[in-house]
N, CA and C atoms as an extended XYZ file, in Angstrom:
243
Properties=species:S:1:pos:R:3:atomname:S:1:resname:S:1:resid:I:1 pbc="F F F"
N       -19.672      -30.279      -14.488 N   UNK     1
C       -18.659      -29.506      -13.798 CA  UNK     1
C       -19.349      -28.398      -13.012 C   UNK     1
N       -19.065      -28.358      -11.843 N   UNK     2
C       -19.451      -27.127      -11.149 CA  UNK     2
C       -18.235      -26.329      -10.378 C   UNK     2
N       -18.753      -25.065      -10.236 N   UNK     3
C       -17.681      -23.839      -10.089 CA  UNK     3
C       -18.008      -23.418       -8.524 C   UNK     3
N       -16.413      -24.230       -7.458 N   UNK     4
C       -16.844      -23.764       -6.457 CA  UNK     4
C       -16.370      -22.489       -6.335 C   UNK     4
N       -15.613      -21.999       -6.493 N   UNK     5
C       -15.252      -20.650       -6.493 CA  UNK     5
C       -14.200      -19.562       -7.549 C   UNK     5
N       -14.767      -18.571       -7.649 N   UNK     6
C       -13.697      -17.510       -8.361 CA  UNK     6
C       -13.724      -16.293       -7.886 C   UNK     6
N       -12.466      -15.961       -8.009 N   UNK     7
C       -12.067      -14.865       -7.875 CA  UNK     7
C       -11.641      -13.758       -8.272 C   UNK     7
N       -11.437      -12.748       -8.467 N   UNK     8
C       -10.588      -11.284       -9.267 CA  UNK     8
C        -9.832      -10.732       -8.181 C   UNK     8
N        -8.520      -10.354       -8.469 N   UNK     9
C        -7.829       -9.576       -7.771 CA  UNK     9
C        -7.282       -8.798       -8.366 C   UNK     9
N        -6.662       -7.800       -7.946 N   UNK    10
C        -5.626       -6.725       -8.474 CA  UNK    10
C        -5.179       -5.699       -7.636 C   UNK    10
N        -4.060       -5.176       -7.772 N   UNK    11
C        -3.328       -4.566       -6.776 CA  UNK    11
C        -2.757       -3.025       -7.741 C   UNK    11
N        -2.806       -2.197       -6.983 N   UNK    12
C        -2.307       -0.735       -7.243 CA  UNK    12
C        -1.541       -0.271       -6.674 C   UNK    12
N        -0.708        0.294       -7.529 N   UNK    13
C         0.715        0.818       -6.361 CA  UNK    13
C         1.031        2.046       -7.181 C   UNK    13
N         1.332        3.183       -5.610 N   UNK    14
C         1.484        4.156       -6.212 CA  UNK    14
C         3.463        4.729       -5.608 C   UNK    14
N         4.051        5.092       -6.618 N   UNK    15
C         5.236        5.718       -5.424 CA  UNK    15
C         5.453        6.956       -5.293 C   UNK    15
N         5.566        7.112       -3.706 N   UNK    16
C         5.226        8.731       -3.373 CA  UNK    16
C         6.778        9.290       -2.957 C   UNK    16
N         6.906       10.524       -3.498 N   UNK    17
C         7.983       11.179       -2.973 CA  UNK    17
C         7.639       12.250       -1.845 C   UNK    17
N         8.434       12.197       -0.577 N   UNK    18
C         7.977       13.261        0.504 CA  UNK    18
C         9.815       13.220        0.994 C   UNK    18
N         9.837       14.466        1.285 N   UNK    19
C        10.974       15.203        1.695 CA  UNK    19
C        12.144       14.180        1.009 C   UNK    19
N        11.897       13.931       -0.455 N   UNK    20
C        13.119       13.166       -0.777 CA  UNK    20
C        13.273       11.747       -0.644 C   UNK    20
N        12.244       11.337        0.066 N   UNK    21
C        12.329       10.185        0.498 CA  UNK    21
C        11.712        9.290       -0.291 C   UNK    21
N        11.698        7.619       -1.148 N   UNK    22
C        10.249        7.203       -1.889 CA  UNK    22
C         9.598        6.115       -0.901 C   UNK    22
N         8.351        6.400       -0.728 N   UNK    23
C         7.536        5.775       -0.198 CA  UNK    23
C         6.995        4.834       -1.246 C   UNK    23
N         6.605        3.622       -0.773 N   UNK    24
C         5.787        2.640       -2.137 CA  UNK    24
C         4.423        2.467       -1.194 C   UNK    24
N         3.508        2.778       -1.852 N   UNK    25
C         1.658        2.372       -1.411 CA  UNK    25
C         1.192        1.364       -2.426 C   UNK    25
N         0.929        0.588       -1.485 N   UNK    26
C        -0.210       -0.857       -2.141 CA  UNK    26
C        -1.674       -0.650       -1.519 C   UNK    26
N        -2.624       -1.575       -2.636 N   UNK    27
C        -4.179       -1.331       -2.391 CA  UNK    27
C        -3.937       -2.574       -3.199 C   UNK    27
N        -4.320       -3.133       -2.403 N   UNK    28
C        -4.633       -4.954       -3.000 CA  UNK    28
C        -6.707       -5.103       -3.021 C   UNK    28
N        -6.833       -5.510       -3.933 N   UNK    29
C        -8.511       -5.434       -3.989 CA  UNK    29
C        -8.804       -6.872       -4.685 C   UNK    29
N       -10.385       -6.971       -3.818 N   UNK    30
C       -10.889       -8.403       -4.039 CA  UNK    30
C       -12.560       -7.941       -5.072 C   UNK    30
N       -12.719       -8.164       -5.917 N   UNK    31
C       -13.864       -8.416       -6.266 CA  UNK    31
C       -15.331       -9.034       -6.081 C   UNK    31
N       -16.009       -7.955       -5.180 N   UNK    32
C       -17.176       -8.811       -4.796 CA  UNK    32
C       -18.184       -8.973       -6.004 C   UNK    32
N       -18.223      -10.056       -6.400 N   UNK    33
C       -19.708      -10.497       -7.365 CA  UNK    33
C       -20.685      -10.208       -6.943 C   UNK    33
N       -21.359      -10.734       -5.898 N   UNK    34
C       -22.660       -9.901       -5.147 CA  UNK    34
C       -23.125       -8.564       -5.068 C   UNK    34
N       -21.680       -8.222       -5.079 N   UNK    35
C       -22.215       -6.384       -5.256 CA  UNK    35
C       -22.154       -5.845       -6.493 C   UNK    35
N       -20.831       -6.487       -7.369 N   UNK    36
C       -20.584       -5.870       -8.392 CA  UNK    36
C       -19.710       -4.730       -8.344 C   UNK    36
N       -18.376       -4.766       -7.157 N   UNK    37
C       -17.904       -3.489       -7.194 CA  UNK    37
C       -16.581       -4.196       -6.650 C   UNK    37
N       -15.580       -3.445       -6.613 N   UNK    38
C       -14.200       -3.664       -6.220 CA  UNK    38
C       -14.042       -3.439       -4.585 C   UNK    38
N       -13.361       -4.125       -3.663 N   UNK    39
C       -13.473       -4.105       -2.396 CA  UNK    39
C       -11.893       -4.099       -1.745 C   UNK    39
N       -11.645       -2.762       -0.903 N   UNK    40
C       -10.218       -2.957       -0.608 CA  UNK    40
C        -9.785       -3.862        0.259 C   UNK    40
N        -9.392       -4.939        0.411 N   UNK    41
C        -8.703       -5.895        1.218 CA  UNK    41
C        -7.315       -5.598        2.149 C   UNK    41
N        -6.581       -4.958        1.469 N   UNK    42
C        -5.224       -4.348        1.983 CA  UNK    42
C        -4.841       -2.863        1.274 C   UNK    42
N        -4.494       -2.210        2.668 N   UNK    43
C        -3.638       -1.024        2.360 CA  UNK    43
C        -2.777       -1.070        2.708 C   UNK    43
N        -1.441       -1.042        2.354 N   UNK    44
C         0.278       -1.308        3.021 CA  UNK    44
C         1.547        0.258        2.376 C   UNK    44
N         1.888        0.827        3.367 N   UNK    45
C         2.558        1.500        3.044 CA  UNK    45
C         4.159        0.620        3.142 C   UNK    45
N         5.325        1.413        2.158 N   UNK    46
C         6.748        0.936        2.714 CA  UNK    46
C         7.803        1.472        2.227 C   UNK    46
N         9.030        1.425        2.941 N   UNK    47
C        10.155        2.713        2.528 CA  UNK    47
C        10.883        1.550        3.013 C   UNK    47
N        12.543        2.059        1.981 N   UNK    48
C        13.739        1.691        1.894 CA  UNK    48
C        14.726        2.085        2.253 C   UNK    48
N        15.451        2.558        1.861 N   UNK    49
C        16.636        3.307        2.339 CA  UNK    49
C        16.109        4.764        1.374 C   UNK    49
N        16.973        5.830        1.328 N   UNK    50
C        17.377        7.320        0.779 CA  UNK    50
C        16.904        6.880       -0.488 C   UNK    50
N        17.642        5.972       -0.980 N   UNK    51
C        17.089        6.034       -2.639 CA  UNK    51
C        16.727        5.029       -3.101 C   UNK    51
N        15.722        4.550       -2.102 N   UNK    52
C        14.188        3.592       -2.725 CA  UNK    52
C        14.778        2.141       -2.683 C   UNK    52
N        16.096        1.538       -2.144 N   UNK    53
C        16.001        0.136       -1.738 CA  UNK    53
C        15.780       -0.222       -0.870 C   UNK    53
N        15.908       -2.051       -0.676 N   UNK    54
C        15.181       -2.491        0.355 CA  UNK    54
C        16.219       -2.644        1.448 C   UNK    54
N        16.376       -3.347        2.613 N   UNK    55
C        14.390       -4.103        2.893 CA  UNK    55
C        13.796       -3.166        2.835 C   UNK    55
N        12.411       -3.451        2.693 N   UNK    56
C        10.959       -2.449        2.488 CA  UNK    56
C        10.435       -2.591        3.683 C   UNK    56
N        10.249       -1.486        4.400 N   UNK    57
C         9.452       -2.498        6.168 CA  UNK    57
C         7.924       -0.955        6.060 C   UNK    57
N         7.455       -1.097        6.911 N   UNK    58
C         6.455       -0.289        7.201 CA  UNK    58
C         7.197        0.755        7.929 C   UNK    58
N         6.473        2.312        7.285 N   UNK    59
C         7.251        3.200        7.994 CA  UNK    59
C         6.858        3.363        9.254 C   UNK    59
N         8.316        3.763       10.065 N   UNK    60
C         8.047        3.930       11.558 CA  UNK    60
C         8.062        2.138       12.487 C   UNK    60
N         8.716        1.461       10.842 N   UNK    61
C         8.674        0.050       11.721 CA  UNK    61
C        10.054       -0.279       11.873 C   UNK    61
N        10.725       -1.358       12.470 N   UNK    62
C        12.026       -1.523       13.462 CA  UNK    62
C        13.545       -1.087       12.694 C   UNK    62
N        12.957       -1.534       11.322 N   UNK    63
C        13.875       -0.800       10.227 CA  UNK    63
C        13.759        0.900        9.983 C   UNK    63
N        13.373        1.292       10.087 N   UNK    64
C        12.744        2.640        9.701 CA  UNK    64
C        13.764        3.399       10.501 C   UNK    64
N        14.867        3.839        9.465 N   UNK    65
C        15.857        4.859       10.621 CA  UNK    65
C        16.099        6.402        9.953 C   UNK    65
N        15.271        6.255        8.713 N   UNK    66
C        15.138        7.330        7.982 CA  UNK    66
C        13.302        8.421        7.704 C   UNK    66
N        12.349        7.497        7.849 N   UNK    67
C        11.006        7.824        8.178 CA  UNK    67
C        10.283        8.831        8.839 C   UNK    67
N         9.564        9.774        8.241 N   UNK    68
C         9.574       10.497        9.607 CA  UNK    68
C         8.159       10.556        9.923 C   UNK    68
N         7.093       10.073        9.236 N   UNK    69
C         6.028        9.649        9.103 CA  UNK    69
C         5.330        8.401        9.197 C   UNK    69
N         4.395        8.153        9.819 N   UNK    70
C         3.955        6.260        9.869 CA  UNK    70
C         3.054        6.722        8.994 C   UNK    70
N         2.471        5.172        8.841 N   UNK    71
C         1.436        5.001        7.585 CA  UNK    71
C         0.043        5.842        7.524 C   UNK    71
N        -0.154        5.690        8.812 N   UNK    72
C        -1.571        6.447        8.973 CA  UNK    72
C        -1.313        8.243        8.589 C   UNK    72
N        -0.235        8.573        8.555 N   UNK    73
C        -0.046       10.332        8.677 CA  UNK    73
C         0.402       10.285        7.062 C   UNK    73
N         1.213        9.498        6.056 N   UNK    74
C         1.432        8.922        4.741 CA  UNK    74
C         0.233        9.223        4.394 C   UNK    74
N        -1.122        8.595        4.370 N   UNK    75
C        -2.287        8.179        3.948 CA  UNK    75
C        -3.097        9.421        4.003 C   UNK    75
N        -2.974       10.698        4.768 N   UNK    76
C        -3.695       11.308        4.932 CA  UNK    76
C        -3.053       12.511        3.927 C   UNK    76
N        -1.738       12.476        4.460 N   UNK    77
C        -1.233       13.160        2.759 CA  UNK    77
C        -1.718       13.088        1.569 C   UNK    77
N        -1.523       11.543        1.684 N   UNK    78
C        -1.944       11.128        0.261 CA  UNK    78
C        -3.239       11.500        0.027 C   UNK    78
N        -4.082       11.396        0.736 N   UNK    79
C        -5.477       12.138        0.352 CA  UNK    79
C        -5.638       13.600        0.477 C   UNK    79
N        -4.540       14.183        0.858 N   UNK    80
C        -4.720       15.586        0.596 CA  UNK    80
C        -5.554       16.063        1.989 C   UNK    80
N        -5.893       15.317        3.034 N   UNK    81
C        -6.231       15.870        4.282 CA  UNK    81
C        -5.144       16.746        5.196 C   UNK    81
């Protein structure tokens, strides 16, 4: 038997509250063996309505009538920049 491939994944989600609003953040990660370290594959921000239902779209995307932030200005919050 030989092993053409494997994989590890796992995903992190954090939910953020800003002016009332809940934001949901994903970090989907792939496991590189070669390196030996965790590798981010996807970052996805997404908002619902006022009180966190769906649809879930990307903020500032065609749904977004409550948002007042896109993902990239989200993200920098979130890091405290």
């Amino acid at each position: 038997m030989t092993i053409v491939e494997r994989a590890k994944r796992k995903r992190e989600h954090h939910t953020v509250v800003v002016n009332g609003i809940i934001y949901l953040r994903n970090e989907d990660f792939e496991f590189n063996f070669e390196k030996d370290k965790w590798v981010r594959e996807k970052l996805s921000w997404s908002i619902g309505d006022a009180k966190g239902k769906g649809p879930f779209v990307e903020p500032k995307g065609s749904l977004d009538n409550i948002g007042e932030y896109t993902s990239r200005e989200l993200e920098k919050m979130f890091k405290g920049e």
